[in-house]
N, C-alpha and C positions, 0 to 999 in steps of 0.2 A: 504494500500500500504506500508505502515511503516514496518509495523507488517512483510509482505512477507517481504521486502527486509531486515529485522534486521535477521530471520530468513535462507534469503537466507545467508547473510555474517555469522552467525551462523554455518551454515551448513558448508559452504568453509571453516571457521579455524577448523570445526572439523576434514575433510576432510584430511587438514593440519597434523594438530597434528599426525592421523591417518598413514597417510601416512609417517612422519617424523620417529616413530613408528618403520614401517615399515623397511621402509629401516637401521634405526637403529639396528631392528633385524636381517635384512642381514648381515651389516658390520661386527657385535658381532660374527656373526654365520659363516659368510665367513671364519674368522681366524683361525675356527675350523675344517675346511677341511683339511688341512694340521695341524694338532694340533700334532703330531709326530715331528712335526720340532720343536714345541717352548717351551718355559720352563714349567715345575709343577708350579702353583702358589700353596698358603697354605690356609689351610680350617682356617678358620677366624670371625670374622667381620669386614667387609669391609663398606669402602664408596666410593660412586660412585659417581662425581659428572658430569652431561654430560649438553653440553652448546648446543642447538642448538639458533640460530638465536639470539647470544649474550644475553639468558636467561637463568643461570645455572639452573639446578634442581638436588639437593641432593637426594639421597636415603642413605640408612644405614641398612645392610642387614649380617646375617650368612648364608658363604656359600663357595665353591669353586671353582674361578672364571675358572677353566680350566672345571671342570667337568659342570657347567652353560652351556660353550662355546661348551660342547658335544653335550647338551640338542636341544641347537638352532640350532646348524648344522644339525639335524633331519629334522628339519624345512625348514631349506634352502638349503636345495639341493630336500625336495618335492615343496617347492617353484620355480626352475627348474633357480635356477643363476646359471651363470659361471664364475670361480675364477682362474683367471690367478697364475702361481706357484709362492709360494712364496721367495720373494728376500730377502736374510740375509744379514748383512752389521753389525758383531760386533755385538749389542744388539737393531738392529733396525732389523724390520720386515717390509717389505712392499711389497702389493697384488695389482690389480685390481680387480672389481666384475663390471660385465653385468646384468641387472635384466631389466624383461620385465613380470612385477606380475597384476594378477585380479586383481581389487577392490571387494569387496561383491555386490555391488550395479550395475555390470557386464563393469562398469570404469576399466581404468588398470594406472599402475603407472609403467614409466620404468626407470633405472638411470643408471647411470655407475660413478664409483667411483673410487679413489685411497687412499688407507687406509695404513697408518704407524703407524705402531706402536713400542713403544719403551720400551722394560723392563728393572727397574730402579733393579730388583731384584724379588724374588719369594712372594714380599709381595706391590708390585709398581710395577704399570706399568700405559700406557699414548697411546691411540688411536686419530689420529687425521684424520677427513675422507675428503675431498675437491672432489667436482665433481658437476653432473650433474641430477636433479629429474624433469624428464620430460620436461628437454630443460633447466629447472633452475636452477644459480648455488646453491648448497649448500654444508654446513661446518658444520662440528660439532667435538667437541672436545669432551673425555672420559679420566678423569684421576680417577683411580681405587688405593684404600691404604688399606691395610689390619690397622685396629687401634686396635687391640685387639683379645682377643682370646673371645671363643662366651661363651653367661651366661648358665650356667648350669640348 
């Protein structure tokens, strides 16, 4: 009985994670829908550092966060969200997104979110998402710094 239920709660944070994921790659990808509106960022190395459920996690990657942001939007409009236009305010950017996505497992995850974001310049910038995953709320923050140019 242990075993199942260590197993069962196993499963739900993966489920978690998964799903956090998820809708992470909507947020990322929503902003790219309208990516004509918003600045060139510079091909780099960047760190990303994204907090969900007051847990940061670093990555550290060369890349180009605008052409990244091309990539996902592929994704997320076959993933079938709807992204409200985008509102400009000075060097802030702020959307909604509607998502109502499968799981693999034939589960579905639906959310609706309101994403700001702020650019500090073409090498900084700062996502901050607040809303709703499947009745629940949730937050997560994304601050992006270019720290270098990438090794040869």
């Amino acid at each position: 009985m242990r075993t199942q239920q260590h197993r069962s709660a196993l499963g739900a944070q993966g489920r978690l994670i998964a799903a956090l994921g998820l809708v992470s790659m909507v947020v990322v990808g929503a902003v790219v829908i309208a990516s004509e509106d918003l600045p060139a960022f510079r091909q780099g190395m960047w760190k990303f550092t994204r907090t969900v459920g007051g847990k940061p996690v670093e990555t550290t990657k060369c890349t180009n966060p605008t052409d990244d942001m091309k990539r996902q939007s592929a994704m997320v409009q076959k993933a079938g969200c709807t992204v409200s236009p985008i509102r400009k305010a000075g060097n802030t950017y702020t959307f909604e997104s509607d998502c109502s996505l499968k799981g693999p497992r034939g589960g579905g995850i639906t959310s609706h979110t309101t994403t700001v974001m702020t650019v500090e310049s073409d090498s900084a910038y700062r996502l901050e998402v607040a809303g709703t995953q499947d009745g629940e709320p949730m937050k997560e923050t994304l601050v992006a710094r270019r720290v270098g140019d990438c090794a040869r």
